[in-house]
Steps between C-alpha positions, in 0.01 A plus 500: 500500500855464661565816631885483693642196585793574847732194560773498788775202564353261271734286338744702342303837492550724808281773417270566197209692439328501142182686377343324242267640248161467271622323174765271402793499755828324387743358692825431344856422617764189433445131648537475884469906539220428766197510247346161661534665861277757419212264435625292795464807721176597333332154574635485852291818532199342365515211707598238214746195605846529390850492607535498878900655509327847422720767747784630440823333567588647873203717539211424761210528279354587131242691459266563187228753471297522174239803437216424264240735369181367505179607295134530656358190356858299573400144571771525787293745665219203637758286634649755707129637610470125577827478699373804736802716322443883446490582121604802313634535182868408597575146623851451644641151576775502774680103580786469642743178528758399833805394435364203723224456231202643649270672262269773615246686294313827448217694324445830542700491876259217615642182547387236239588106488691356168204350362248831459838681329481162241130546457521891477790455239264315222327819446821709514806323324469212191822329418583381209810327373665258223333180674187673596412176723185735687346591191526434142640163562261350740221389315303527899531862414369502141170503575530806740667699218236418256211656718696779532503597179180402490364723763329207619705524883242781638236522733235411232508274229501137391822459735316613813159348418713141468660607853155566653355188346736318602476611858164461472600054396708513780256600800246266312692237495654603885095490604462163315815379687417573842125388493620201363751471799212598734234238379771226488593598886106490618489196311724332702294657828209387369395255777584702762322831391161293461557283801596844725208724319240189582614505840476890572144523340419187737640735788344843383707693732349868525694810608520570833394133617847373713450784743140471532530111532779537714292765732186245547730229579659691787112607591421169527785350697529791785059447518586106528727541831261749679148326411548269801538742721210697365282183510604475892395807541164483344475201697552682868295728396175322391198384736681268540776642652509865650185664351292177646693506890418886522078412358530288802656731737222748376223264568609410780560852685200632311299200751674635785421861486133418491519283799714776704248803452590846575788429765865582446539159328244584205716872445831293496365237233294753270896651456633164423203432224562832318901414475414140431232628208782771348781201518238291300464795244896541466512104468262519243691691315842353546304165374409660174850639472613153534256331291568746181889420551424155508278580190776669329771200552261245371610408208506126243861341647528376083536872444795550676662202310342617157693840539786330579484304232404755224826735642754222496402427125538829396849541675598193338433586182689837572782301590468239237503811214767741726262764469313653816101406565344841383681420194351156415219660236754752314678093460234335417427830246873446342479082520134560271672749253795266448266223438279725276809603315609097436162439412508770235876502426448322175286710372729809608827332315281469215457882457879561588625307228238680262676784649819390414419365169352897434789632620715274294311590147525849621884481512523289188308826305738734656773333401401458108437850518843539648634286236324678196660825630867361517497361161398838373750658676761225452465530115504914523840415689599295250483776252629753726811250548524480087545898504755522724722204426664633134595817652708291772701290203209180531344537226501150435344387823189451557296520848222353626298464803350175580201440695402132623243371731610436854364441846214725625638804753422825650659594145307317258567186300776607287893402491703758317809508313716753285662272204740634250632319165840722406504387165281409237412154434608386865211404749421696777584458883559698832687809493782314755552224252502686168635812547866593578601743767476814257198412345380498856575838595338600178181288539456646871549842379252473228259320767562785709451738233196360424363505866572850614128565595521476906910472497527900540449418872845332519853514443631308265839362531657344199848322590744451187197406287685581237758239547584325177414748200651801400434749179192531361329269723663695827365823356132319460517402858575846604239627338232323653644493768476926482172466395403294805581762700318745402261616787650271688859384665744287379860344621692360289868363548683427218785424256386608167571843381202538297314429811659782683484726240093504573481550838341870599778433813798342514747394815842338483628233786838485586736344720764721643759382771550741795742435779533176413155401500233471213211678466253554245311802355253634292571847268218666352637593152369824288520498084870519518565223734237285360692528164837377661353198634234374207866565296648252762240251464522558125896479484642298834780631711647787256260706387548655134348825361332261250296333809404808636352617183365247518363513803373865453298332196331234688380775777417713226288246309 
């Protein structure tokens, strides 16, 4: 509910502050007294697109702040939860407009963009007017307004099973879709996935294999440049070589000992035999040193080439596939399961159009059931509609709601349309191309009527409705239009006395020049006042004791 709406420098208003009320709240006044500003300053508030040369003629900015009250299960409540916004039980809207144009926004003191105040505002404010181009005349929007009387726009329901189904079609057919795109890409890489996955089972790499190939290789080339020297070695070493010059030596001072005897000579060579016997010893074992070393570097020469062959294929296939040698068998892994996944690709398309065709039935069932529970409710609108139309002077119409068959959505199969035939005997067509510009207003407001469940949430704003009719069928419209607001809010702006005469709160705009400059402004009237100006409406610029009588009669009635 619309609690206080503050304006400052917008067009011709320089300051205003109004409280609004529960009920029916009238605004009255002559043409041009500033009515229309007030629901251009209210919709700059809520965001909506309008007139840009909004401040006030030599001011710097305008400035509108609206209050609303809002209940604990107020739909507006989520979106602000959503938005990261504190909530309480008062919202207050601050935007202000430059003179240069710039538009900045508020909601509760934190600053808000222009778009979240329009999305906010379709759970605050509702509009309505003479060409009601958002609602009753868009036929877009007919459907809408039938599952809301319907109750069918909850959480549960043939409305959100259709919604789910028809997610559910959607993903189906998305999985479909991209498997489809898939198989038709490995198609095209057929060749190449079998030709690379035939050549990396022909390789086999194994885990770990480039560095251990790559340490035998180096093995085998530094034991390559040293076996020579080794072999040289053995080769000094052997009787042939050293061990078989000191055998000789041996003998040969072994032959002259005995010949020398006891003498100084034998002493001298008995020491030369024991160092000649230990150097044999320590040869010995620098010859079996030599000989395992030689052992140890013997190796097949077509080894060393085999391991350099075996490492340069699997860094070329590395390189061939960008991918680093360890990696080669997680490849050749992925290369099999894309070739697995061609091989069996038909049969997996297969089951995701069953899928989809499951999916697709499943929607199709939602959306009879959908359709069985509009035309229940459409023909318990219908009748609704028949009640309310004779009290608002259209008797003679008749309304209808039509549902046809239309493309499969989110919302079902079914195009909607609200059709009127004014008088009997004529055929019947769309509201915009039947029904004048009262019978509009009247329509609407018996629509509206008819559809209070899950309006209480919102303002509604009529503007001039009543334009057109007068009397009997003025005093109708006031009626219902009192009786929509019960438990709820409603503005209503207005020529028609009868009109006024119903609201449970009543405010007169005027224009009043001060200083030379005109300004507008907005006079909350009591019983007395109220009487003056229905008799002015009643009875034009001079007001007679007959129109206030008048006057008291229609506030008394």
């Amino acid at each position: 509910m619309l609690r206080t709406l503050d304006i400052r420098d917008m067009l011709i208003i320089d300051r205003l502050e109004l409280a609004f009320r529960p009920g029916l709240n009238v605004l009255t006044g002559e043409t041009g007294a500033g009515k229309s500003i007030l629901l251009d300053c209210l919709g700059f508030v809520l965001g909506w697109r309008g007139r840009a040369d909004l401040v006030r003629s030599g001011a710097a900015q305008g400035e509108v702040v609206a209050a609303f009250e809002l209940a604990p299960d107020h739909p507006a409540r989520a979106l602000l939860i959503e938005a990261g916004l504190d909530v309480g039980d008062e919202l207050v809207l601050r935007r202000v407009n430059a003179a240069d144009g710039r538009k900045t926004a508020w909601i509760n003191d934190r600053r808000v963009s222009g778009d979240l105040l329009r999305s906010l505002s379709v759970h605050l404010v509702e509009l309505h007017g003479q060409r009601d181009d958002g609602g009753l005349l868009n036929p877009r929007g007919h459907r809408r307004l039938l599952d809301a009387f319907a109750g069918l726009d909850g959480d549960a329901g043939p409305l959100a099973e259709t919604r789910a189904a028809w997610r559910a079609l959607a993903a189906a057919e998305a999985a479909l879709r991209n498997a489809e795109e898939a198989l038709a890409a490995d198609r095209g890489e057929e060749d190449f996935l079998r030709h690379a996955v035939a050549e990396l089972d022909a390789l086999a790499p194994q885990p770990g294999e480039e560095a251990a190939l790559d340490a035998s290789r180096r093995a085998m080339q530094a034991a390559d440049r040293i076996r020579e020297d080794v072999a040289r070695a053995q080769a000094a070493l052997s009787p042939d070589g050293a061990e078989g010059r000191m055998a000789d030596a041996a003998r040969w001072l072994e032959g002259a000992a005995a010949r020398s005897g006891e003498g100084a000579a034998g002493e001298a060579l008995e020491a030369a035999l024991s160092a000649l016997s230990r150097a044999l010893i320590e040869l010995g074992e620098a010859q079996s040193g030599v000989e395992a070393c030689a052992a140890a570097l013997d190796f097949d020469p077509g080894a060393l080439e085999a391991t350099e062959e075996r490492l340069f294929a699997l860094r070329a296939m590395a390189r061939k596939h960008s991918v680093a040698p360890d990696d080669l068998g997680a490849l050749a892994e992925t290369l099999r399961s894309r070739l697995a996944a061609l091989d069996g690709g038909a049969r997996d398309i297969d089951a995701l159009r069953a899928a989809v065709a499951r999916a697709r039935d499943g929607h199709a069932a939602a959306a009879a059931a959908l359709t069985g529970a509009r035309r229940a409710a459409a023909a318990q609108l219908d009748v609704a509609m028949a009640a309310e139309l004779p009290p608002l002077r259209l008797e003679r119409a008749v309304f209808a709601t039509r549902i046809d068959a239309a493309d499969a959505g989110p919302e079902g199969s079914d195009a909607v349309v609200f059709e009127v035939a004014t008088n009997p005997g004529t055929p019947a067509g769309p509201l915009d191309r039947i029904a004048s510009g009262g019978e509009l207003s009247r329509f609407l407001l018996a629509l509206k009527v008819c559809l209070m469940r899950g309006s209480g949430s919102r303002t509604l704003i009529f503007d001039e409705i009543d334009r057109g009719i007068g009397g009997a069928t003025a005093d109708a419209v006031g009626r219902r239009l009192a009786a929509l607001a019960e438990g709820g809010q409603v503005l209503v702006v207005t020529h028609a006395p009868q009109v006024a005469a119903r609201g449970a709160h009543h405010w007169r705009v005027e224009k009043a020049v001060r200083g030379g400059v005109t300004l507008s402004r907005v006079v909350a009237l009591d019983r007395d006042a109220r009487i003056e100006e229905i008799a002015r409406m009643l009875a034009g610029e001079a007001v007679t004791d007959a129109a206030r009588e008048a006057a008291g009669a229609l506030l008394a009635g």
